[in-house]
C-alpha positions as CSV (number, residue, x, y, z in Angstrom):
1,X,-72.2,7.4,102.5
2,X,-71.7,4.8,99.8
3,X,-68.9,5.1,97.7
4,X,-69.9,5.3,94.3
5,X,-68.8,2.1,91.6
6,X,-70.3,3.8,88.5
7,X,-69.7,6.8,86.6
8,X,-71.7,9.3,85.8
9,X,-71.0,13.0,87.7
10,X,-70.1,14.9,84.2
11,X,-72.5,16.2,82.2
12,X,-72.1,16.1,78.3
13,X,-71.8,20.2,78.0
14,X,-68.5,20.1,80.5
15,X,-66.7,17.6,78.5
16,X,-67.5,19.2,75.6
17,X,-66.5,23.1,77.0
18,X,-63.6,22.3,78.4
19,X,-60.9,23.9,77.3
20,X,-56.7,23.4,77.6
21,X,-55.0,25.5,80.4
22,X,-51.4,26.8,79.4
23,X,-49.1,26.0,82.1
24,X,-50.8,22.0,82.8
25,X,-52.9,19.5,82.2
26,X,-55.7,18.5,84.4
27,X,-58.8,15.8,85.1
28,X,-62.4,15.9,85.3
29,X,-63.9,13.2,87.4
30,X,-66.9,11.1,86.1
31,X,-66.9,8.8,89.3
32,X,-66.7,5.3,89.3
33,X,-62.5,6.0,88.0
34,X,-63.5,7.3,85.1
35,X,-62.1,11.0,84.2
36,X,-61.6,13.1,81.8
37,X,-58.0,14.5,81.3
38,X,-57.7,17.4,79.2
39,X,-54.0,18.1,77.6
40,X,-52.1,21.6,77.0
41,X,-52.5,21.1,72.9
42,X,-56.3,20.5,73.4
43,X,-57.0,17.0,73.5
44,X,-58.9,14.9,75.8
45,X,-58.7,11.8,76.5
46,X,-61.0,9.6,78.4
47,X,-58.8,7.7,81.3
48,X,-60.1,5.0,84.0
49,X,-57.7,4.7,87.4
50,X,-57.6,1.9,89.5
51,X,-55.1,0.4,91.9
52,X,-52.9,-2.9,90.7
53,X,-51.3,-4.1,93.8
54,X,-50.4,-1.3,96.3
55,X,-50.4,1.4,93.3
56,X,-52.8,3.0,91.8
57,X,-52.7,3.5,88.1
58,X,-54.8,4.0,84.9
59,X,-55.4,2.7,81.3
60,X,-56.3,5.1,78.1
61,X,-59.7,4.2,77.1
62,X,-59.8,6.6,74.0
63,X,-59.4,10.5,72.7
64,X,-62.9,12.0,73.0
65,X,-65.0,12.4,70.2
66,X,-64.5,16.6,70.6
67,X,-60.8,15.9,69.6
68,X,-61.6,13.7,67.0
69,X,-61.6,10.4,68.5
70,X,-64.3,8.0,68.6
71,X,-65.4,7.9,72.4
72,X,-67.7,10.1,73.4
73,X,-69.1,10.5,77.4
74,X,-71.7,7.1,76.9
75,X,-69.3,4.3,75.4
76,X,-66.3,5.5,77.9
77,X,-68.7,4.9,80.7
78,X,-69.6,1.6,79.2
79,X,-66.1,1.0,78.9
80,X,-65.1,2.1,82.4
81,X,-67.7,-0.2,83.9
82,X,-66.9,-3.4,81.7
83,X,-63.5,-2.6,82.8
84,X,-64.1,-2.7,86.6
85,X,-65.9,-5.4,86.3
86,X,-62.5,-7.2,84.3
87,X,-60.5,-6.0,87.4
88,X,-63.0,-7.7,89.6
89,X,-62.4,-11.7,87.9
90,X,-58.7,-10.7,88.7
91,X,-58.2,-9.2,85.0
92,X,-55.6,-6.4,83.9
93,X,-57.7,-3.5,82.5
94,X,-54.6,-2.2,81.4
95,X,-53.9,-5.0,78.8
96,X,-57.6,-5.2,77.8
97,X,-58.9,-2.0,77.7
98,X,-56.0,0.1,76.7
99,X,-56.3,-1.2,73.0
100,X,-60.2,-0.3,72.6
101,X,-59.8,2.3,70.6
102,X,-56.2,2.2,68.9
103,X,-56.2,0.5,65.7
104,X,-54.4,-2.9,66.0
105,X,-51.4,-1.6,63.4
106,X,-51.0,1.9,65.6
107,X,-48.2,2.7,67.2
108,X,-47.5,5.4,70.7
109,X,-45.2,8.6,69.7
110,X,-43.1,7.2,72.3
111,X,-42.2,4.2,70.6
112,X,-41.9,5.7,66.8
113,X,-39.4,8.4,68.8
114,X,-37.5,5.8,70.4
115,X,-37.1,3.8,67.2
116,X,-35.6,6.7,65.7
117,X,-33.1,7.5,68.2
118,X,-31.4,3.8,67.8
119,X,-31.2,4.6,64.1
120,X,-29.0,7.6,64.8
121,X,-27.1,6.2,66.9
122,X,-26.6,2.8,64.8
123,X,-25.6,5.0,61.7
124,X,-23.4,6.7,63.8
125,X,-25.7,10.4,63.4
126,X,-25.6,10.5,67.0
127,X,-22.8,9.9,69.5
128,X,-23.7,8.9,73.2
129,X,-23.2,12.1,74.7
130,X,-25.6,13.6,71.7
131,X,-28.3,11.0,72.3
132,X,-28.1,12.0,76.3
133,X,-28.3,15.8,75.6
134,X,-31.5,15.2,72.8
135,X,-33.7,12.5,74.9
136,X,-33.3,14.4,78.1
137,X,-34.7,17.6,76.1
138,X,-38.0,15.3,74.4
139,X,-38.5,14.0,78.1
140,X,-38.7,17.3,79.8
141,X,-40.7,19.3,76.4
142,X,-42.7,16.8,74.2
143,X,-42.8,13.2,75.3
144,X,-44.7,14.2,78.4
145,X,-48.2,15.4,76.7
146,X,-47.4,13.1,73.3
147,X,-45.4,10.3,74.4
148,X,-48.5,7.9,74.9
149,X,-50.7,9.0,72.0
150,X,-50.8,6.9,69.2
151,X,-49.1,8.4,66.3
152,X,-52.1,8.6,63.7
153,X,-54.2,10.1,65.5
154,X,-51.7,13.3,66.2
155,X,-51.7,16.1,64.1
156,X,-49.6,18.9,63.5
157,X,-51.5,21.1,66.6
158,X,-50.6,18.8,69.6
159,X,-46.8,20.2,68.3
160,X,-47.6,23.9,67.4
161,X,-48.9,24.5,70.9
162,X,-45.8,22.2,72.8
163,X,-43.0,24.2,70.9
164,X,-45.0,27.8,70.1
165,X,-45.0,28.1,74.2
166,X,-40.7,27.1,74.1
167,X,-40.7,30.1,71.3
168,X,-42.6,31.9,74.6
169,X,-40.1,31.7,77.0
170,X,-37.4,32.2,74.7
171,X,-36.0,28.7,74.2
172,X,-36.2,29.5,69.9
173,X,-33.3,27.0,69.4
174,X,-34.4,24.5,71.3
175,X,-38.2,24.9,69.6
176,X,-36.0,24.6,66.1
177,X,-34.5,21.0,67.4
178,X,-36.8,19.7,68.7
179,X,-39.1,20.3,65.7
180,X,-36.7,19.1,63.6
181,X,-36.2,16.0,65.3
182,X,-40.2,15.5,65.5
183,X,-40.4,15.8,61.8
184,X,-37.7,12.9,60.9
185,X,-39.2,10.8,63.2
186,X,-42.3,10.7,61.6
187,X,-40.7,10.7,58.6
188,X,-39.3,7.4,60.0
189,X,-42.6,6.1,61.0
190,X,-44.0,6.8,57.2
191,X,-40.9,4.5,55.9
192,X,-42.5,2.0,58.6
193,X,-45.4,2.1,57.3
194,X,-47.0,3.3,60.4
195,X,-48.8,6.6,59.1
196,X,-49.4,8.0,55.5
197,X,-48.2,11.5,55.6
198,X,-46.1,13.7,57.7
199,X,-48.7,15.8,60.1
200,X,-45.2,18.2,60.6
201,X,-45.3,19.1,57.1
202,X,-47.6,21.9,57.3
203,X,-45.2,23.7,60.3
204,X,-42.5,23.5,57.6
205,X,-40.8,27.5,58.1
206,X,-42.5,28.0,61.8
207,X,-39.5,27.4,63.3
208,X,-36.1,28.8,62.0
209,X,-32.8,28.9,63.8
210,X,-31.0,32.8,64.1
211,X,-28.7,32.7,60.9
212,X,-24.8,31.5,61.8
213,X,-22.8,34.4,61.1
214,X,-19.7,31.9,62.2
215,X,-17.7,31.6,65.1
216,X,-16.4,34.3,66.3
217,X,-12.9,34.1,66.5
218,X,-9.6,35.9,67.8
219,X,-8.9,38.3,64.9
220,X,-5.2,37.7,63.2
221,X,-4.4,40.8,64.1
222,X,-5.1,40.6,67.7
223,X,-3.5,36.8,68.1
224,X,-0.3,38.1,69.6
225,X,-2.0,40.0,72.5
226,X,-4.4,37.5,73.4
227,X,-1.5,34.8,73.8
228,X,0.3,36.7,75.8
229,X,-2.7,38.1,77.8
230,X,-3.7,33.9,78.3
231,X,0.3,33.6,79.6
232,X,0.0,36.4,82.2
233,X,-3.2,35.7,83.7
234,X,-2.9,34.7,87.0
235,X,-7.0,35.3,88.0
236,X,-7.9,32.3,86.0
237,X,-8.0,28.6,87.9
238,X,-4.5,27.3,85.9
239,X,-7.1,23.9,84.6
240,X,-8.9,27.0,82.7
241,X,-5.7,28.7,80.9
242,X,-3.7,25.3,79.9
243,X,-6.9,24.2,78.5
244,X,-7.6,27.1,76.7
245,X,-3.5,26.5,75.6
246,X,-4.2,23.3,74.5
247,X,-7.3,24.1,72.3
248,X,-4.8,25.9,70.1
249,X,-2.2,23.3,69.9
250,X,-4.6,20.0,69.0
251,X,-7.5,21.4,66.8
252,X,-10.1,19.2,69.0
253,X,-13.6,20.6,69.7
254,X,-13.9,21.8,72.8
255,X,-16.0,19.3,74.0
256,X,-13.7,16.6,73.0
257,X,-11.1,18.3,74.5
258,X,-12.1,18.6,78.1
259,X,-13.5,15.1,78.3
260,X,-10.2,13.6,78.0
261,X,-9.0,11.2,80.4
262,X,-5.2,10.6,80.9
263,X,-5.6,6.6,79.9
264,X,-6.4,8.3,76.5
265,X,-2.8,9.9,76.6
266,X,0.6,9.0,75.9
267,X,3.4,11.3,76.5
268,X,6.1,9.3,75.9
269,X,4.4,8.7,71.9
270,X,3.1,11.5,72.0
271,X,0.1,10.4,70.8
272,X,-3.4,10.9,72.0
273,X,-6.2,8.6,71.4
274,X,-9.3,10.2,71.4
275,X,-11.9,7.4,71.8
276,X,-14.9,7.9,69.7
277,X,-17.4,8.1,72.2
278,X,-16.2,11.5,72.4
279,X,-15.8,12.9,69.3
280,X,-18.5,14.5,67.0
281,X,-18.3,12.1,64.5
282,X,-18.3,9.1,67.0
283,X,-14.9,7.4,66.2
284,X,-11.5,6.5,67.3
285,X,-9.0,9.6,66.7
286,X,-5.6,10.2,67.0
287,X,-3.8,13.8,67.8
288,X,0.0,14.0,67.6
289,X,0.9,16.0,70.4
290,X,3.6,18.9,70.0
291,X,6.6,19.1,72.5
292,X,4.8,22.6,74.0
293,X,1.7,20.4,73.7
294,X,3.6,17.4,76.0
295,X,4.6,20.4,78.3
296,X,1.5,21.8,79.1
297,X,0.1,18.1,80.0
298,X,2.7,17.6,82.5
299,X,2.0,20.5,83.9
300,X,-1.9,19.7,84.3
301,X,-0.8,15.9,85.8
302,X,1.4,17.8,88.3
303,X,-2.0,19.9,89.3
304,X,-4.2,16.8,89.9
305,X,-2.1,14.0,90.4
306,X,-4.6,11.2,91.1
307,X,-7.7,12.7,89.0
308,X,-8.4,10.3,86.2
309,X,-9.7,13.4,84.2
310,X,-6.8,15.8,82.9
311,X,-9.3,18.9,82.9
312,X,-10.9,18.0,86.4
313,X,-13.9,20.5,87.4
314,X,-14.5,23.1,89.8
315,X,-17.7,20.7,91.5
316,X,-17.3,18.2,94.4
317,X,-18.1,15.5,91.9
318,X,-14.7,14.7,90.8
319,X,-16.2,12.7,87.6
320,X,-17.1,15.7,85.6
321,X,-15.0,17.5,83.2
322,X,-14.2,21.3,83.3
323,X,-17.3,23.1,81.6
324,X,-16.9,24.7,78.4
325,X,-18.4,27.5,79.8
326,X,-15.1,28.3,82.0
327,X,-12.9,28.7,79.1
328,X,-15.9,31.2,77.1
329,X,-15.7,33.5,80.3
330,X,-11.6,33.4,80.5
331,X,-11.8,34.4,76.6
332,X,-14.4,37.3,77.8
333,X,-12.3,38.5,80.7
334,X,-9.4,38.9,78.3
335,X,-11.4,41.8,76.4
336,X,-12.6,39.4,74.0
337,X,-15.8,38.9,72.2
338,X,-14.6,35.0,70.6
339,X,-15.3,31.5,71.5
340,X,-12.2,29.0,71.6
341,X,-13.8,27.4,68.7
342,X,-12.4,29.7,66.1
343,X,-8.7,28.7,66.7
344,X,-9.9,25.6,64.4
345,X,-10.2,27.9,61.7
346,X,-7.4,30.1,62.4
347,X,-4.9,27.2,62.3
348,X,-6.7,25.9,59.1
349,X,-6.1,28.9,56.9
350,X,-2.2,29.3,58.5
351,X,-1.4,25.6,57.3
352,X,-3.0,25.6,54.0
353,X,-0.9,28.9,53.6
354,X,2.2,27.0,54.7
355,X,1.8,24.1,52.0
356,X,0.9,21.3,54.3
357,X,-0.7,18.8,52.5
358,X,-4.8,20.0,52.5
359,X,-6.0,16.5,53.0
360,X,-3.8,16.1,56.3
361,X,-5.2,19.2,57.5
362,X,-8.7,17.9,56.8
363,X,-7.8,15.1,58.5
364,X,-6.7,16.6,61.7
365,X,-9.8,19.1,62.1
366,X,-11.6,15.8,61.8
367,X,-13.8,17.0,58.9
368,X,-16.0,13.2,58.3
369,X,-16.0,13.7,54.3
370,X,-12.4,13.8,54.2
371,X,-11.7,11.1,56.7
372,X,-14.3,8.7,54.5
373,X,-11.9,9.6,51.6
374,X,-8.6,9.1,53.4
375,X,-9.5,6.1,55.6
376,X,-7.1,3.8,53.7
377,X,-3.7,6.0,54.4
378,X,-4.6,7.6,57.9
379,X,-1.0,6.0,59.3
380,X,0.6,7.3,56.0
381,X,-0.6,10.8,57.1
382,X,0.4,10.6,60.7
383,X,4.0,11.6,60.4
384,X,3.1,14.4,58.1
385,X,0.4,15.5,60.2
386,X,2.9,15.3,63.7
387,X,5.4,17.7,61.8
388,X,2.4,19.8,61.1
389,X,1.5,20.5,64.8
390,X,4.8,20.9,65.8
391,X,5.3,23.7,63.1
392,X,2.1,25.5,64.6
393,X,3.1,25.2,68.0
394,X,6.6,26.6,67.1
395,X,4.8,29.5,65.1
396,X,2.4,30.5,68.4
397,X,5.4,30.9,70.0
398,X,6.9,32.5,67.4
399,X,3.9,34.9,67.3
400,X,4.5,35.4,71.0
401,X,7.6,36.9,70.3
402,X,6.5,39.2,67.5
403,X,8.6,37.2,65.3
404,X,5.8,35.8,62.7
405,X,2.3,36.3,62.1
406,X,-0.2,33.7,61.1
């Protein structure tokens, strides 16, 4: 049987009943390589496949006149068949046809996203490790079924159905993000001069985030027994509980805390030099280190000799960190209901309450406002702020002892 060069299998009441299928997108063939693929948000978009080379591939001829487009079933045949016929004379229908029906000045989702990742991360919004965790979510949730449609033509539907099925399977926060992160990028492609209007605007209170009632923390009252319960535990892998011992004694995220690398440390200064790649607000810090502080690090070093990491992980890929999630289920195991986070706070209000100077506490919690303001004496501050860690590592084990309480 002859294969068949021209389209022409569909009739005009399938294309126009077909409707999206929850879980996938899929393709009606018109023969000829022209087909019809029909999106989870609804759209339809006329496609013709061909093979370049040893692969087979496909160019966008247009969005279907049923979705608003301009390309109904008779011009994408025409369209199919002047673009076999391109392929033919040894022409790319991909560079030829693929423009038929985008406006000259338009612009693919995937493109205005991209654009506005480079502009967080040149004004410093987002830090490399940020930028990893945020593209890796658009690839696997949005860029898929909007990543090649031009971004005038999409409207605030495509999205509702993308991040209303996230809400489904309860994924709320990552709905709220990603949302978010839509919405600025278009408002980036507006100051571009790419679109008119925001088609996100309309979704404004869709998606909230739970309300933050705070980290929860170690109560005051209960800090005694939870430092001596973090001494005595012998169940815990010993990487766990002198990280958890550090988190205490250097104010650093815990993020930036397990990440560190022992070419970031020295024990004979005392210093630590957190690169900024690592921390929240993306630059260079420096953490006076506390004589316990210096203690617990050699014993960590004496754990894992030749690990460049100093909070190695449980995995047989010795370049990743200890998760954070070790540390949350030590904390739980103790009999409590806290992240490590909290410990930020709780040495916060103890130094303010000592007198320390409020702007080198600031500074050492890494708080960006202050550091802008107090960029100029940052070495002026460093002796003050080395006496200040000392005095809280002194009043832990003070607290130990059921001498003091913070």
């Amino acid at each position: 049987m002859e294969r068949r060069h021209t389209p022409g299998n569909l009739l005009k009441v399938a294309v126009k009943n077909a409707k999206p299928k929850k879980d996938t997108s899929y393709k009606l063939s018109d023969g000829g390589g022209l087909y019809l693929e029909i999106m989870q948000s609804g759209n339809k978009y006329w496609k013709y496949r061909f093979r370049a080379g040893k692969k087979d591939t496909n160019v966008t001829l247009g969005l279907d006149v049923s979705s608003g487009g301009d390309l109904d079933i008779t011009m994408a045949r025409k369209l199919a068949v002047e673009a076999r016929n391109y392929r033919l004379k040894g022409g790319d229908p991909a560079k030829k046809y693929s423009k038929s029906y985008i406006p000259p000045k338009s612009t693919l989702f995937r493109t205005v996203f991209e654009h506005w990742v480079k502009l967080q991360v040149s004004n410093k919004t987002w830090n490399e490790d940020s930028k990893k965790k945020n593209v890796a979510r658009f690839e696997e949730y949005i860029l898929p079924e909007v990543g090649d449609t031009p971004v005038e033509i999409l409207s605030a539907k495509e999205f509702r159905i993308l991040l209303d099925k996230l809400v489904e399977q309860g994924k709320l926060i990552a709905a709220c993000k990603l949302y978010g992160h839509c919405k600025r990028a278009f408002a980036n492609a507006i100051a571009e001069e790419l679109i008119d209007s925001n088609p996100l605007q309309s979704l404004d209170g869709r998606y909230k985030e739970p309300k933050s009632t705070g980290q929860t923390r170690v109560d005051k009252s209960d800090l005694q027994e939870y430092l001596i319960k973090l001494d005595n535990d012998y169940r815990s892998n010993p990487v766990t509980i002198l990280a958890l011992k550090l988190v205490h004694l250097t104010f650093l995220r815990v993020g930036e805390l397990l990440k560190a690398r022992w070419s970031d440390i020295d024990l004979v200064r005392q210093i630590w030099e957190v690169p900024g790649v690592t921390m929240k607000n993306n630059e260079d810090f420096i953490v006076p280190l506390s004589i316990q502080a210096i203690e617990i690090l050699r014993e960590l070093k004496s754990l894992h000799p030749h690990s460049e990491l100093v909070f190695p992980g449980f995995s047989k890929d010795k370049t990743k960190p200890l998760g954070s999630a070790a540390l949350l289920k030590t904390i739980k195991r103790l009999g409590f209901d806290a992240t490590s986070h909290g410990f930020r706070q709780i040495a916060s209000t103890a130094l303010n309450e000592a007198n320390f100077k409020g702007e080198a506490v600031e500074l050492q919690l890494d708080h960006h406002k202050e550091k802008v303001r107090l960029i100029y004496n940052r070495a002026q501050y460093l002796d003050h702020r080395a006496d200040m860690m000392q005095w809280l590592a002194d009043t832990y084990d003070d607290v130990r002892r059921g001498e003091a309480t913070i």
